[in-house]
C-alpha positions, 0 to 999 in steps of 0.5 A, a space after each residue: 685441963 690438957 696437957 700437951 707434947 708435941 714431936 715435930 719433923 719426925 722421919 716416918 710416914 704419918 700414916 705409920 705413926 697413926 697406926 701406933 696412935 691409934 693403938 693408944 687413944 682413950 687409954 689410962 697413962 700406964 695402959 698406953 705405956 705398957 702398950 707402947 713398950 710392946 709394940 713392934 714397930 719403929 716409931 713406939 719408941 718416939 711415941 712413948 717418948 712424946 708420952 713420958 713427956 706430956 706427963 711431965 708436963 701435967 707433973 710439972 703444972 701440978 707441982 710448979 703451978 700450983 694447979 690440983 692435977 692427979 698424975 694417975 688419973 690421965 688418960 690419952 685425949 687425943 693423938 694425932 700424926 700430921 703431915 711435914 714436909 716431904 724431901 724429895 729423892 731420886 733413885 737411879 733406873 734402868 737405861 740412865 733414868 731416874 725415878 723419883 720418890 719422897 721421904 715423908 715426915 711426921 709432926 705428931 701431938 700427944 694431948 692427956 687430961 684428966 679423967 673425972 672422978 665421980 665416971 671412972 671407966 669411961 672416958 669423955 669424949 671432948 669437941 663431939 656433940 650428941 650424934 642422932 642419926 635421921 628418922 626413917 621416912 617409912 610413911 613416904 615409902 610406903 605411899 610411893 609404894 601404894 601408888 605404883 600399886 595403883 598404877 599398875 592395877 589401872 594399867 592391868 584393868 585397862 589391859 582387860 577392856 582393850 582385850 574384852 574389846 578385841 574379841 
């Protein structure tokens, strides 16, 4: 099950809120906050907002719902920083020109769920299947290496005839 929070129309650049994210995705609930209450930059506070509330949500299905949900056992799925909207600014220049600039916002999605029991330590990755990377083509290789070989070894006997024909 996951449990969702979401922030929307947030005054920071996304690419600002996703270093804070970034920080605490795949962690345990406490880790994060813990996390969140000491990092230095502005959007944290937001962050471990959107935190606390994700996790009154699953408090709220596992008491009102009836749905079998341990608090203590959620870990950050996912977390994620969107663009919004941009407001457009401008900003006096030299010589009565002006130069415009753009406000960015941020709608960001915290999503938690909870960790099985039976692999504590490890989180699931959620939506990615089994990754195997391509077998080397090594027998290609090496017999487009034997044939340059074999060129090169006809073009140097066929140097020696046309040599041994000119003297």
């Amino acid at each position: 099950m996951e449990f969702r929070a979401e922030a929307r129309y947030m005054r920071v650049s996304p690419q600002k809120a996703r270093l804070v994210l970034d920080l605490i995705k795949g962690r345990r609930v406490e880790e994060a906050m813990n996390t969140l209450a000491f990092t230095k930059k502005r959007v944290a506070g937001t962050v471990e907002k959107l935190l606390r509330s994700a996790v009154q949500n699953a408090n709220y299905l596992s008491q009102e719902k009836g749905m079998d949900v341990d608090v203590d056992n959620l870990f950050v799925l996912r977390a994620v920083a969107n663009d919004g909207p941009r407001a457009k600014r401008i900003r006096p220049a030299p010589m009565g020109r002006a130069y415009r600039y753009q406000r960015r916002m941020a709608h960001i999605e915290i999503a938690l769920a909870e960790r099985n029991a039976g692999r504590e330590g490890t989180a699931t990755v959620v939506g990615e299947e089994g990754v195997t990377a391509k077998p080397a083509r090594t027998a290609g290789k090496t017999a487009g290496k034997a044939k340059v070989k074999a060129k090169a070894s006809k073009k140097s006997a066929a140097g020696k005839k046309t040599a041994k024909a000119r003297s």
